[in-house]
C-alpha positions as CSV (number, residue, x, y, z in Angstrom):
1,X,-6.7,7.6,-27.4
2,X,-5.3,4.1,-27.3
3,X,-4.3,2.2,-24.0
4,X,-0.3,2.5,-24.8
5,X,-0.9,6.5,-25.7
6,X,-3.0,7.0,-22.0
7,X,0.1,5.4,-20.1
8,X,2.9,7.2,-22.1
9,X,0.4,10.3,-21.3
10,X,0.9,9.6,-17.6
11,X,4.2,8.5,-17.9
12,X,5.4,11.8,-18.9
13,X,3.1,13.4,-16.5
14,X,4.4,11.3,-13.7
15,X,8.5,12.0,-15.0
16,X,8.0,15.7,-15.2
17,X,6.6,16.0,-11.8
18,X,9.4,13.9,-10.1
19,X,11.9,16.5,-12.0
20,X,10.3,19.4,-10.9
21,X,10.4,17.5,-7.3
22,X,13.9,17.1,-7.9
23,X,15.7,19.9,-8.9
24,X,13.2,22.5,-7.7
25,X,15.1,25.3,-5.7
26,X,18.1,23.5,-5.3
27,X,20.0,26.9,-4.8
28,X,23.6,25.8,-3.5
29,X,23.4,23.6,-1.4
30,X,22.5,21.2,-4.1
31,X,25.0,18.8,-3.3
32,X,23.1,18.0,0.0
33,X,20.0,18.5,-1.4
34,X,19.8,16.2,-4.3
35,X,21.0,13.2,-2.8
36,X,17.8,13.6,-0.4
37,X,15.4,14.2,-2.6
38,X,16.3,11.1,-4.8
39,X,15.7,9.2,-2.3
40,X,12.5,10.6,-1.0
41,X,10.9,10.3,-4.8
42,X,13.1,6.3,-4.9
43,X,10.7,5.9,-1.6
44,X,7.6,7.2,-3.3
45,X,8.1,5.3,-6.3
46,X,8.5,1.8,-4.3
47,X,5.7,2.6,-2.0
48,X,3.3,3.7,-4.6
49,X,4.1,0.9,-7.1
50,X,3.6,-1.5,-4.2
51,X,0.1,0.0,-2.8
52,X,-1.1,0.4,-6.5
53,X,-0.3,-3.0,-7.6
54,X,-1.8,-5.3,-4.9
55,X,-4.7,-3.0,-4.9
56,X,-5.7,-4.0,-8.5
57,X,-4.8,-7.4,-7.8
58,X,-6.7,-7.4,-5.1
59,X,-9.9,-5.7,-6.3
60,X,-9.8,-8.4,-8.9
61,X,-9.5,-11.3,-6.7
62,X,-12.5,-10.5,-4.6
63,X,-14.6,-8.5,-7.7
64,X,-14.7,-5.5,-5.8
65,X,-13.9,-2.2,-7.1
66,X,-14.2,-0.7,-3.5
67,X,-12.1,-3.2,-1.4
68,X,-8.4,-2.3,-0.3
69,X,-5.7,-4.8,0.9
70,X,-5.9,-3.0,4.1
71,X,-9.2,-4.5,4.5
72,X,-7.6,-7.4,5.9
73,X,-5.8,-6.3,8.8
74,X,-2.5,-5.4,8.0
75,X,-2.5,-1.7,8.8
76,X,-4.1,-2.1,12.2
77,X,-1.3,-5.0,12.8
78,X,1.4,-2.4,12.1
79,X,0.3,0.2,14.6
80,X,-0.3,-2.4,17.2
81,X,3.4,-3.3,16.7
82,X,4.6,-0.6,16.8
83,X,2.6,0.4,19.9
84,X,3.4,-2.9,21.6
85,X,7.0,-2.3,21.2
86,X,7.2,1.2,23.1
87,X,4.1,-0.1,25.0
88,X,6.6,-2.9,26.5
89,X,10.4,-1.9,25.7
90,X,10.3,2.0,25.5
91,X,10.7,4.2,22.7
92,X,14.9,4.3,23.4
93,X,15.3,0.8,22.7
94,X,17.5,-0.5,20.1
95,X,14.6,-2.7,18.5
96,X,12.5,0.3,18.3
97,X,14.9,2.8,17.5
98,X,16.5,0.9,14.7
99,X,14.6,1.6,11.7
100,X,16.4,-1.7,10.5
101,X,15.4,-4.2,13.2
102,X,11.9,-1.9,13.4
103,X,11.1,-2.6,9.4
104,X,12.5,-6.5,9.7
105,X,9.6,-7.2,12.3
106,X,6.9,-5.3,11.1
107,X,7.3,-7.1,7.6
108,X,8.0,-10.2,9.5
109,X,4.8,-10.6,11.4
110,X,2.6,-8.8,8.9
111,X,3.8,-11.6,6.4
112,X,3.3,-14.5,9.0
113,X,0.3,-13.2,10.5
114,X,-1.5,-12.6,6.3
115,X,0.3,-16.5,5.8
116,X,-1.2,-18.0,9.2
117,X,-4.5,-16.5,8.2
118,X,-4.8,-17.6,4.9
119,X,-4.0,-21.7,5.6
120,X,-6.3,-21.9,8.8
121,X,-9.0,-20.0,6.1
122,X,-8.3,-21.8,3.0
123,X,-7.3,-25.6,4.9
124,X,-10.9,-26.8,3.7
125,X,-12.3,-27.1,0.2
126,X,-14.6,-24.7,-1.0
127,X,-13.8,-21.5,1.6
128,X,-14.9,-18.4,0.9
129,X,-13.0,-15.5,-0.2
130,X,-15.6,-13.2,1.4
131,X,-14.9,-15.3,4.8
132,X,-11.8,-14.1,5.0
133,X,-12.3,-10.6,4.5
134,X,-14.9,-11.0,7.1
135,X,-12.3,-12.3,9.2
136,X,-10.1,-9.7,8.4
137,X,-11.9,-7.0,9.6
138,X,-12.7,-8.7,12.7
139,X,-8.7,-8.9,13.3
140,X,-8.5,-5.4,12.0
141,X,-11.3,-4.3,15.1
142,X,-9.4,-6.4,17.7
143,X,-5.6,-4.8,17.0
144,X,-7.6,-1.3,16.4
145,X,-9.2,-1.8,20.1
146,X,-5.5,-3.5,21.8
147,X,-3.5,-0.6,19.8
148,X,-6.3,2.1,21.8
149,X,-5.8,-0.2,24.7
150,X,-2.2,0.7,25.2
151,X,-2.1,4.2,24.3
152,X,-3.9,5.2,26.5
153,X,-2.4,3.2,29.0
154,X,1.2,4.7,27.7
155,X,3.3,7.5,29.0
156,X,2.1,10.9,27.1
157,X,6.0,11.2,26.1
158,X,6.1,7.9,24.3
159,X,2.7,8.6,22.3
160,X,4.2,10.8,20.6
161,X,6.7,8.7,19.1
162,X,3.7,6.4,18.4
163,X,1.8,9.2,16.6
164,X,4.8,9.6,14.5
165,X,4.1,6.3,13.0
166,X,0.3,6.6,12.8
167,X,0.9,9.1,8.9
168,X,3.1,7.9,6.8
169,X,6.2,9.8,6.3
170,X,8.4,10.1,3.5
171,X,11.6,11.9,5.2
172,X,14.3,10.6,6.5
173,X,13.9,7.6,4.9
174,X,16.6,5.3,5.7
175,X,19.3,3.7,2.6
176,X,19.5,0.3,3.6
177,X,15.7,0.0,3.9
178,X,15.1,1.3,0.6
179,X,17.5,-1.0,-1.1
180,X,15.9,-4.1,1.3
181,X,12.3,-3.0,0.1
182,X,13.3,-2.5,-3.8
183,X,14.8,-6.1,-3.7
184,X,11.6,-7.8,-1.6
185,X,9.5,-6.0,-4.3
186,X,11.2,-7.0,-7.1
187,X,11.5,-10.6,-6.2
188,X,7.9,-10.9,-5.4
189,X,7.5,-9.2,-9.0
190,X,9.2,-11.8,-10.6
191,X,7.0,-14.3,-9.2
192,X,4.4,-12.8,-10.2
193,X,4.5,-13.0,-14.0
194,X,4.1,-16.9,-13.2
195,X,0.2,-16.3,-12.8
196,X,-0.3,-12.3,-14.0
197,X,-1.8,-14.3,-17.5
198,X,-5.1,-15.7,-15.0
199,X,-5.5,-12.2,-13.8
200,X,-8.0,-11.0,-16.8
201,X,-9.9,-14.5,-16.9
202,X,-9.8,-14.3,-12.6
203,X,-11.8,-10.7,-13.3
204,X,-15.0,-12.5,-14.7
205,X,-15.7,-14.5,-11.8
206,X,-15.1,-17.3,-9.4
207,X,-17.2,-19.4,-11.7
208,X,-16.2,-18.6,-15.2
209,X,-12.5,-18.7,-14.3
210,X,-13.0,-22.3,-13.0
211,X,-15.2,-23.2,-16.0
212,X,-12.2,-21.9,-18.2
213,X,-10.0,-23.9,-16.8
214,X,-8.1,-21.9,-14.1
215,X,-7.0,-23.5,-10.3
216,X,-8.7,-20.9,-8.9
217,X,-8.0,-21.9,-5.0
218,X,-4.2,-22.5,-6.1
219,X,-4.2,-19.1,-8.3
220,X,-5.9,-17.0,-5.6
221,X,-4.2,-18.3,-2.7
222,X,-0.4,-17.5,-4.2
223,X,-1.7,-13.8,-5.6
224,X,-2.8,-13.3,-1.8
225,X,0.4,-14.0,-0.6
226,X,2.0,-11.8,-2.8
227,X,-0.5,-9.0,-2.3
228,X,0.4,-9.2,1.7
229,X,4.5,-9.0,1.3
230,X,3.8,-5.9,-0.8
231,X,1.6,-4.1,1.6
232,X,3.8,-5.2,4.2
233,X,6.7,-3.8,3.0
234,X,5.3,-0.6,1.9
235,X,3.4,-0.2,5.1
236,X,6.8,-0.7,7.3
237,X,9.1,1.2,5.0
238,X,6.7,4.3,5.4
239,X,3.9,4.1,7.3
240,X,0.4,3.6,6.4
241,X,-1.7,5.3,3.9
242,X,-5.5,3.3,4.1
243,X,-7.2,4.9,0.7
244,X,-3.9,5.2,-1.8
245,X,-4.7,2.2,-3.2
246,X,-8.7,2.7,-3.0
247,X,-8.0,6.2,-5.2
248,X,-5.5,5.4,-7.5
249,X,-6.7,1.6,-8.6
250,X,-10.4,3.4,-9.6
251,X,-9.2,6.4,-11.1
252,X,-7.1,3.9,-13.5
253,X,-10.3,2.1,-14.4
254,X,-11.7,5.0,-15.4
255,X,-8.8,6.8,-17.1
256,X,-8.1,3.7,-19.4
257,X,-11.1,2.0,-19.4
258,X,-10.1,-1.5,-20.5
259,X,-10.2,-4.9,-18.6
260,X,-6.6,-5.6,-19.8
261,X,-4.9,-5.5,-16.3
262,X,-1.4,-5.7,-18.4
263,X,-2.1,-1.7,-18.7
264,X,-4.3,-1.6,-15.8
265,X,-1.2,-2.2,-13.4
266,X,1.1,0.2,-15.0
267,X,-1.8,3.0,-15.5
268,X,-2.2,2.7,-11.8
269,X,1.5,2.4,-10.6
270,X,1.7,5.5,-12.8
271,X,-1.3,7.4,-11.1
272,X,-0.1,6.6,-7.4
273,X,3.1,7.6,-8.5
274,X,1.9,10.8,-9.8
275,X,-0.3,11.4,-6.6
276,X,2.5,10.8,-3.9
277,X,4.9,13.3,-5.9
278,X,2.2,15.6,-6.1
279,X,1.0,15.6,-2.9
280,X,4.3,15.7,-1.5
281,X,5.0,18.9,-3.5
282,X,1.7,20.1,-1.9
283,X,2.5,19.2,1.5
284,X,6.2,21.0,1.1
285,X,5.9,24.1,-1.2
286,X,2.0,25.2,0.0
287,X,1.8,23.6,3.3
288,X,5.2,24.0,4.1
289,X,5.6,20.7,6.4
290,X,2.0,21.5,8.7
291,X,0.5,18.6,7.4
292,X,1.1,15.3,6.2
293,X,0.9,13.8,2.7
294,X,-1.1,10.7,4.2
295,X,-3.6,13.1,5.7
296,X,-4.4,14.9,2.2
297,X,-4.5,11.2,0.4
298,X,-6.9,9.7,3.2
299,X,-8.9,13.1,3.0
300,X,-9.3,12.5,-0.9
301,X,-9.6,8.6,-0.7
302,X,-12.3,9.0,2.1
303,X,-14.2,11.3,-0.1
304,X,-14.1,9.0,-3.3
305,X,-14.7,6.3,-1.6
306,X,-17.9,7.5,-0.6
307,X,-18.9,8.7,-3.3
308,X,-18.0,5.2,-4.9
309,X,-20.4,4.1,-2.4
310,X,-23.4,5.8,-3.1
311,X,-22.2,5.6,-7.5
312,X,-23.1,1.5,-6.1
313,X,-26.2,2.4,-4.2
314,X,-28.0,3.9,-7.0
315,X,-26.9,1.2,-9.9
């Protein structure tokens, strides 16, 4: 099977179950119905495409198959944001409250804390990608142990509007947001395609990329950027979900089996896109609501991802 006929394979695959999503047992009240669930698959879709896509561009900076964007930080940041803002204000405060002013903030200081990080890391020559992930998961263990700090410190009331935030939710998902995220994520799309040509040679190396002629330090630092606005919008639009990008970006690697990242990235998007309906379906029509879909991803990440770990162990 060519590359084009594997995605148009998930393509359908990924349309059929987002109609089944949709018009499943409408009944009739359709008319309230269907507006809802648009939105809920318009969320899944933007989330998803987000996650999958700075995953694989990710995995490909560093020339890791078994690192995540979340590697650096940004998830712990979120919940110690959110926890610092009942932790201080309340839950009933308008900053909190407000999924608006809530989503502005997180994205805001996600962005300038990933920014900060990267020119302190990359201000002198020759700095080490690996150094920063090292550094990233020492920020990731501080926010972790401050975020624990507080809650327990918290009133048991107001935890529970933190633990709300801890699994990533897909109802109730606010208009204005999704229209805020769809236009971040598109603009930083369009940017993009100014370096997605490097991202093939940028696959063989630090070394040969810089032998064939790429500005490797330049080319890395701007595809880092980007990487960290997409997380961060995802991550503050629904809450986050650690091994999405982990599952989806490996099972595309070995579905299509190419280097090509121009299918790579839509194989992927395609795949998380196809998990996130489906597991939503899961967590709705078999589960009926007891469970969250971040819970069955991480459950299903966690386990690839060690069993990608001992698959690099033994070779």
């Amino acid at each position: 099977m060519h590359n084009k006929s594997r995605v148009a394979l998930l393509a359908i695959i990924s349309t059929i179950l987002i109609l089944i999503f949709v018009f499943t047992d409408l009944g009739n009240y359709w008319e309230y119905a269907l507006p809802r669930r648009a939105l809920k698959v318009l969320a899944i879709v933007i989330t998803g495409a987000a996650i999958a896509f700075s995953t694989v561009v990710f995995q490909t900076i560093t020339n890791n198959k078994i690192l995540t964007p979340s590697i650096i930080g940004l998830d712990s940041l979120y919940m110690l944001i959110q926890t610092f803002l009942i932790f201080v204000f309340g839950s009933n405060n308008l900053t909190v409250m407000n999924k608006g002013y809530n989503f502005a903030l997180s994205v805001g200081l996600m962005v300038l804390f990933s920014g900060i990080l990267y020119r302190v890391l990359f201000k002198r020559e020759g700095s080490n990608i690996y150094f920063l992930l090292l550094i990233g998961i020492i920020f990731g263990t501080l926010f972790q142990s401050l975020t624990s700090f507080m809650q327990v410190l918290i009133d048991p009331n107001e935890f529970l509007v933190i633990q709300d935030r801890m699994f990533a939710s897909f109802n109730n998902i606010n208009t204005d947001l999704l229209l805020i995220a769809g236009i971040g994520i598109v603009g930083v799309g369009i940017y993009f395609l100014k370096f997605a040509k490097y991202l093939d040679v940028l696959s063989l190396g630090r070394e040969q990329a810089i032998n064939l002629g790429v500005d490797f330090d330049y080319v890395v630092k701007r595809l880092l950027i980007i990487v960290a606005i997409l997380i961060s919008i995802s991550t503050a639009l629904v809450g986050p979900i650690t091994f999405l990008g982990l599952l989806v970006a490996n099972v595309a690697y070995q579905f299509m089996k190419t280097y090509r990242h121009s299918y790579l990235i839509f194989a992927s998007v395609l795949i998380s896109i196809i998990a996130l309906v489906g597991g939503q379906l899961i967590v709705e029509r078999v589960f009926t609501f007891t469970t969250t879909l971040s819970v069955i991803i991480n459950f299903i990440g966690g386990v690839y991802f060690i069993y990608l770990l001992l698959k690099e162990s033994k070779s």
